[in-house]
N, C-alpha and C positions, 0 to 999 in steps of 0.2 A: 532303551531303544528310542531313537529320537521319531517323535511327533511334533508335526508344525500346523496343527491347526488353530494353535493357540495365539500366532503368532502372523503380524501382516507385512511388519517390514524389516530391513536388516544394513547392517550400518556393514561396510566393507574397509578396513584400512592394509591399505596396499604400500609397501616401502622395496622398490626395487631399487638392486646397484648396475650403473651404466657406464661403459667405458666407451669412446668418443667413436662415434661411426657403429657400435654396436645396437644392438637389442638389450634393454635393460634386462637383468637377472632377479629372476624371485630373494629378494634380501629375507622378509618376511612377509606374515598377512593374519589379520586376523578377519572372520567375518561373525558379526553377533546380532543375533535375533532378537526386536526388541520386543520388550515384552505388549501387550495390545495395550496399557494405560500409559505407554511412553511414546510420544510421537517423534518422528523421525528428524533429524538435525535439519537446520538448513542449507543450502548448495554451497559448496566448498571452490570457491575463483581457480582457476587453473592445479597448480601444485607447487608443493614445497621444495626447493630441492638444496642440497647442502654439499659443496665440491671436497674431496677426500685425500687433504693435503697436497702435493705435486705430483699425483698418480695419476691425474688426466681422469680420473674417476668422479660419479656425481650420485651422489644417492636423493634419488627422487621420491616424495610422496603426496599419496593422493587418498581420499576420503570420499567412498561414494556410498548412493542410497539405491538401494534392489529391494526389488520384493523379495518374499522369503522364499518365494521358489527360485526366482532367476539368481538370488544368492548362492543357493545351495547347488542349484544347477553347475554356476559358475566354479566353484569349491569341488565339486566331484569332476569337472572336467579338467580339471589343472592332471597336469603330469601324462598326458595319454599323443603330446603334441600338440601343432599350430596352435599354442596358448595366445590368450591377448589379454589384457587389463580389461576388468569391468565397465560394462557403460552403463549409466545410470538408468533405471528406467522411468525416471518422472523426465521426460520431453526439454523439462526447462533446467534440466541441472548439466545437460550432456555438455561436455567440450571439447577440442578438435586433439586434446590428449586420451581421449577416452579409446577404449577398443583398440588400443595401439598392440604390436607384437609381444612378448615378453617369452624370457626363458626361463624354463622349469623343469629342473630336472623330474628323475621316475620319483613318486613319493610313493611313502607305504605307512596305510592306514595302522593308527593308534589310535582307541581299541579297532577290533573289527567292526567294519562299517555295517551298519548304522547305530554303533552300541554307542551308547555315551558314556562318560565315565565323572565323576565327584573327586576333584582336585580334592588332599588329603597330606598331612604331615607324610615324616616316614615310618609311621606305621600307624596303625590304627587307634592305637590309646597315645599317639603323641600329636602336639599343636606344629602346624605348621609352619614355619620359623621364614625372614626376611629373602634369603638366601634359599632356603630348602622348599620353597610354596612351586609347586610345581608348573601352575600355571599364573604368572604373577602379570600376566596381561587382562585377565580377566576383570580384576578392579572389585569391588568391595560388596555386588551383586551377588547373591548366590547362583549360581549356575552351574552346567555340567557341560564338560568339552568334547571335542574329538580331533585328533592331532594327524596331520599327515607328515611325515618327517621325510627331507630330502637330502640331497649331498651337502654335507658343512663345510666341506675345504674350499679353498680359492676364494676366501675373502679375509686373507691376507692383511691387503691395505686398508680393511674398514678396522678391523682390531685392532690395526696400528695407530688410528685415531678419534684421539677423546672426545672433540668436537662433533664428528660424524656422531660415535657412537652414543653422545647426549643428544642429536639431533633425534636420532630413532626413538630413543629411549622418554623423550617425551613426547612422543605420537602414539607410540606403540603401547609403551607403560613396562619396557622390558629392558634391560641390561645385557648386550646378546656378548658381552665377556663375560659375563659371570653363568648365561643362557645358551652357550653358545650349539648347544642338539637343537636351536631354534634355525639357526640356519640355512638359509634356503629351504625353509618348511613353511605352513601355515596354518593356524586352527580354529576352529570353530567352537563358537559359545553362545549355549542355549542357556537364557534365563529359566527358571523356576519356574512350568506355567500353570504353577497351582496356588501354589503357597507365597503372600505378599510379605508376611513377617511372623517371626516368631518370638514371643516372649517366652522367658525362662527365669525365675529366681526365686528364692528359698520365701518360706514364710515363717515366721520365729512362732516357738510355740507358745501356746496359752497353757489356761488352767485344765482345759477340756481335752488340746490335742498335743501332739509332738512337734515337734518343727515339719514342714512339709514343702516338697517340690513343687512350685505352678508353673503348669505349663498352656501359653494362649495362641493358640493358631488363627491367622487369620488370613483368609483367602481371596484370592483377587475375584474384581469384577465381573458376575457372569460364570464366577467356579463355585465347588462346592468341595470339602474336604472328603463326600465320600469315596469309603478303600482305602485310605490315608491308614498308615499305621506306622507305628512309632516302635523302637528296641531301643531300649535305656541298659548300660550297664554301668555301674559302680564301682569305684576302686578303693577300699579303704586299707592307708597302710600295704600298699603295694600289692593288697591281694583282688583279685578279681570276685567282689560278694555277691553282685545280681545281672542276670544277664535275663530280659523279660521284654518278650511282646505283644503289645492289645494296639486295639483299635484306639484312632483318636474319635473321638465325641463328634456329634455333628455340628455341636455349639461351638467346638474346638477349645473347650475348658477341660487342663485335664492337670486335676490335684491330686499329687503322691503322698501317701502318707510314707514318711522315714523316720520318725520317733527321734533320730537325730542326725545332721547333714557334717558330720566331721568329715566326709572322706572328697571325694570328685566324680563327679556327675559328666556322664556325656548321652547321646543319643543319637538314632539313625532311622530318618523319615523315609517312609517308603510308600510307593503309588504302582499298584498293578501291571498297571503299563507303561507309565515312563521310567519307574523302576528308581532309584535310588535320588532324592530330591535332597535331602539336606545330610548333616553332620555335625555334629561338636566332639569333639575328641572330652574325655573324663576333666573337667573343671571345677577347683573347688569355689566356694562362694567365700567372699569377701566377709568378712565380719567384724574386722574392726582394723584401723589409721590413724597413725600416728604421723601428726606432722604438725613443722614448726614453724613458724614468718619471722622473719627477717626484713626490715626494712634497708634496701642497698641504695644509697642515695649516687646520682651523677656526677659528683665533684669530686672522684679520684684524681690525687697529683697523677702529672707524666713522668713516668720513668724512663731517664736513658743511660742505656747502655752499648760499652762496646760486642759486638758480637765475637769475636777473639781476646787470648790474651795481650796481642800487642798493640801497644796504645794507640797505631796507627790502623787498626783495622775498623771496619766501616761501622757505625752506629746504626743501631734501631730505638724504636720507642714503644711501648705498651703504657696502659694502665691500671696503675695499683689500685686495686680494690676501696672501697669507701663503704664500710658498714655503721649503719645507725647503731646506737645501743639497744632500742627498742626489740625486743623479741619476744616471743608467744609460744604456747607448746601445747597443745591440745590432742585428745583422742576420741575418737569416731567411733561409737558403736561396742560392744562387750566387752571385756575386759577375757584374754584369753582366758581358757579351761585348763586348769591343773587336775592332772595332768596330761597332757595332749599326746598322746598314743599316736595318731598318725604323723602330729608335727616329728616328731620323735624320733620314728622310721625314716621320714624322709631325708634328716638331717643328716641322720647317720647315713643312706643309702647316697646323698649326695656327696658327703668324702670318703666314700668308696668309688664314687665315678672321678673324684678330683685323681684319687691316687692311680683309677686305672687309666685316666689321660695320661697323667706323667711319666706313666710305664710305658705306655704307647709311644710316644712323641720323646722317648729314652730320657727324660730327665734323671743328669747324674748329679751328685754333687761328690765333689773329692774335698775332703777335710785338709787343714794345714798337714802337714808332711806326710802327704800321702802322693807323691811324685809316682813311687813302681808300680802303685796300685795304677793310676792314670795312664800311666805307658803302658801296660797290658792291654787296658781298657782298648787304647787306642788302636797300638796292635792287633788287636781283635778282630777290629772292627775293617783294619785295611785288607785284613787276610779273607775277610767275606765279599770284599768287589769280586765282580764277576765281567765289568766290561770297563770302568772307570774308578781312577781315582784321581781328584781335585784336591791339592791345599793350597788354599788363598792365606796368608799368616806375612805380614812384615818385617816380622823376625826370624823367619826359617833360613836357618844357616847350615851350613854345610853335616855340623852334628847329627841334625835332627834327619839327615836323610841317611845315615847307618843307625839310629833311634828307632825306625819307624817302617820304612822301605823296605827290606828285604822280607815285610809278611805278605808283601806284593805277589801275587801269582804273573809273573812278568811273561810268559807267552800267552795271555788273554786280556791282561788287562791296560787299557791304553793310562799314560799317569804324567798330569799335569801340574808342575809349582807355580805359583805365583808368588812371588816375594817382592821384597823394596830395598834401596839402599839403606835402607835401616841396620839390617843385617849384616853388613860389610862395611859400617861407617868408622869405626876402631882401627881397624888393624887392614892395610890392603890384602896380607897375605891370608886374610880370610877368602879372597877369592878364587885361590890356588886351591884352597883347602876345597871350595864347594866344590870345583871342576874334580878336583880328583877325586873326592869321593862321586861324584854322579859317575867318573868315569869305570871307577871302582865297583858301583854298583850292577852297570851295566858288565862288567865281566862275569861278576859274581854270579849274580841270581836272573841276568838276562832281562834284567827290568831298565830300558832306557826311558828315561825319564825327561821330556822336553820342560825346561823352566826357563821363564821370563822375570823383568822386573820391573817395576813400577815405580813411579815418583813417590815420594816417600811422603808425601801429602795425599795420594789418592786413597788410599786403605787404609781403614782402623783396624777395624772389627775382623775377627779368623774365622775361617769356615772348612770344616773338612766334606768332600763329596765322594760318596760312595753309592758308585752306579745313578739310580734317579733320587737319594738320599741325601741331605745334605745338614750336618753338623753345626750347628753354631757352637763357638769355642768362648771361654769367659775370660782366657790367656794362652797367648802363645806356645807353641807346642815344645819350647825350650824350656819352659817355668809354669806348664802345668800341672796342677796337686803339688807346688813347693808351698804357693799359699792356699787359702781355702779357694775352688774355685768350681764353675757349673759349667756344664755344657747339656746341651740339649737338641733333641731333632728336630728342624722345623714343619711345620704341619703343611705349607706350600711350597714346595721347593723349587719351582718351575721358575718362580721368578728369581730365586736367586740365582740360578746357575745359569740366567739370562744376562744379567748384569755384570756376571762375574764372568762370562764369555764376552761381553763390551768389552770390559777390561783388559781381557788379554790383548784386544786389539789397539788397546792404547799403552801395553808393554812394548819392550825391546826383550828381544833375546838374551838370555845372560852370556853368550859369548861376545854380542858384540857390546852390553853392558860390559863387561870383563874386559875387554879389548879397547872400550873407550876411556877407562877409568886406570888402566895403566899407562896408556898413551899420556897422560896428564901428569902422573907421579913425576918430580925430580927423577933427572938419572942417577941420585946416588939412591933415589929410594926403591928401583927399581932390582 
């Protein structure tokens, strides 16, 4: 539960988006309490503002300094109407941007208000990861937040640009494509108002003891650690061995005895009232490195090359590497234990995750002449759309659409080809061949199939799409499994089937591809 008596002043950054003649819009906000031995920034000139490619749009920001009441004040009156932007309240920082209107949507408290909550990997014995940190504006302070979340749609035009969204993202400390439940919300982050640092690390054993865990708390100015109490649990070898709570010390020295530290250590500090202050997810300790130097000297030749194979296509240049002979090879600290029981477990526990990624994310591989096997595979896989099918492939000819199509559930599922002149470069009456069977198709199994085609430079690479699924192919769907060959699911698919909806729009239709490309033939070849 949040208490501010610890606390006197509080830093506001505010980043709304504007469009011309309107009221800016809550983009986001954060507001943080700083802690009483940090004093408050100095006055920040006007505001930032960064325009949002040719959308007439400007994303404005600004940085202000509140007391921690009028902060918090301000943070609980957002979303209720007639919102405005913060005004400072030291007299000399205000400016004639200050207290201006802004829009906000209704926002709904994360946690319940006044609870706070301890940013945390995804789950509790796991570290929290670049992308996965759930509050990554927070910055490298311990602290505990509380989030009001508002509408995320209708910013559109900000996601569509890089620029903008680096502008925010080094004000902010946040990435809102990758963040994007930030949107039109804003959060609040209390520092730690007990605890200034915490040490933690192993102590190797002697003749006397075993190895053992220290742990040194130290408290801020004017605090004291009492109530403090600390839950350590252990994980050795994937098993959960200790889960235990005491009190921390008032000296805040607090030596574990573990007789030995092979496994991962974590802990969770806690304080009566403000309730959950720290965390380390189970970490093991370092014990020994290996590493080597190399001395890389500056005087690599320039390499150039063409970037195509034809000798007219445009040159680049890089630099080849320049490595001295001079090298070193040193180790840091014990010499591992034979034989290591938890390394053991992990190793093996970590290509059990590799294998259950690759089953997830469908990693196939089909061996050399394993074609039927692959065309099932595939067929399968088209018989499971439920609202879409996509194939993007440069080679899909006419074959491949009684190959594959008709496992099509054709009065539900919409089905899109993409192909290139590649496929039709041979013979022109391959293009007879494709119309009649697409037309063939649609008799048959009622599956009309709309296909386009593309320059035969824009597409490499095949992909099949099924519903929000999307296929990466390792060969065309006419000669896969003749050789050895992979395909695999890709783990984001949003973005392909973005690009690959570009595309379409920079195809023609295969009839009037067809229609254009016989117009051309000789009339005897016609």
């Amino acid at each position: 539960m949040i208490t501010i008596d610890h606390h006197k002043w509080a830093v506001i950054r505010l980043a709304t988006l504007q469009q011309r003649g309107q009221a800016g819009r809550l983009l986001f906000a954060t507001v943080t309490l700083l802690s009483p031995d940090r004093p408050p920034p100095p006055k920040m000139n006007s505001a930032d503002r960064r325009a949002v490619g040719k959308s007439g749009a400007t994303v404005f920001f600004r940085r202000t300094v509140l007391t921690k009441q009028a902060a918090i004040d301000w943070y609980r009156s957002l979303g209720n109407g007639d919102e405005k932007a913060p005004t400072p309240s030291r007299p000399e920082d205000v400016e004639n941007i200050d207290g201006v209107e802004i829009t906000v949507s209704k926002l709904i408290d994360d946690p319940i208000w006044p609870h706070l909550g301890l940013p945390m990997g995804e789950g509790l014995l796991s570290q929290p990861t670049v992308h996965s940190h759930p509050a990554p504006f927070m910055g490298s302070v311990p602290a505990r937040i509380h989030r009001r979340f508002g509408i995320h749609e209708g910013f559109d035009v900000l996601l569509a640009d890089d620029d903008a969204l680096a502008f925010v993202a080094r004000r902010l400390h946040i990435d809102l494509r990758h963040y994007p439940e930030y949107l039109g919300s804003i959060a609040l982050v209390v520092p730690d108002p007990i605890i200034k640092q915490i040490d933690n690390f192993m102590i190797p054993a002697s003749n006397e003891r075993g190895e053992r865990i220290f742990y040194r708390f130290v408290s801020r100015p004017g605090q004291t650690l009492e109530g403090l109490q600390i839950t350590t649990f252990d994980e050795q070898a994937h098993l959960l061995t200790s889960f235990e709570t005491q009190d921390i010390p008032a000296d805040g020295i607090l030596d574990v005895n573990k007789g030995s530290c092979l496994g991962a250590y974590g802990y969770v500090v806690t304080h009566p009232e403000h309730g959950i202050l720290a965390y380390m997810p189970p970490t093991g300790f370092l014990r020994t490195i290996h590493f080597s130097i190399n001395a890389v000297g500056s005087g690599g030749a320039t390499v150039s090359v063409h970037t195509g194979d034809s000798p007219d296509s445009a040159r680049m240049e890089y630099s080849a590497a320049s490595r001295s002979p001079l090298s070193t090879s040193s180790i840091v600290g014990e010499e591992p234990r034979s034989p290591n029981v938890n390394a053991r477990v992990v190793i093996a526990a970590s290509r059990r995750e590799k294998i259950a990624s690759a089953k997830q994310y469908g990693q196939r591989w089909f061996s050399n002449g394993s074609r039927e096997e692959a065309m099932r595979f595939i067929q399968a896989e088209i018989r499971k759309a439920r609202s879409r099918v996509m194939i993007a492939d440069p080679y899909l000819g006419g074959l491949q659409l009684g190959q594959f199509l008709y496992a099509v559930n054709g009065d539900m599922v919409k089905v899109t080809l993409l192909t290139s002149g590649l496929a039709f470069k041979s013979l022109p009456s391959k293009l007879d061949d494709f119309k009649n069977r697409l037309d063939r198709l649609e008799k048959d199994v009622k599956v009309k199939a709309a296909a386009y085609v593309l320059a035969s430079s824009v597409l490499h690479d095949r992909f099949l799409v099924i519903d929000d699924v999307v296929w990466f192919l390792g060969n065309s769907l006419n000669a896969l499994g003749d050789k050895a060959s992979m395909i695999v699911k890709l783990p984001h698919s949003d973005e392909v089937i973005d690009q690959l909806e570009a595309m379409l729009k920079q195809a023609e239709s295969f009839d009037c591809y067809r229609k254009k490309q016989l117009n051309a033939l000789p009339r005897a070849a016609k």
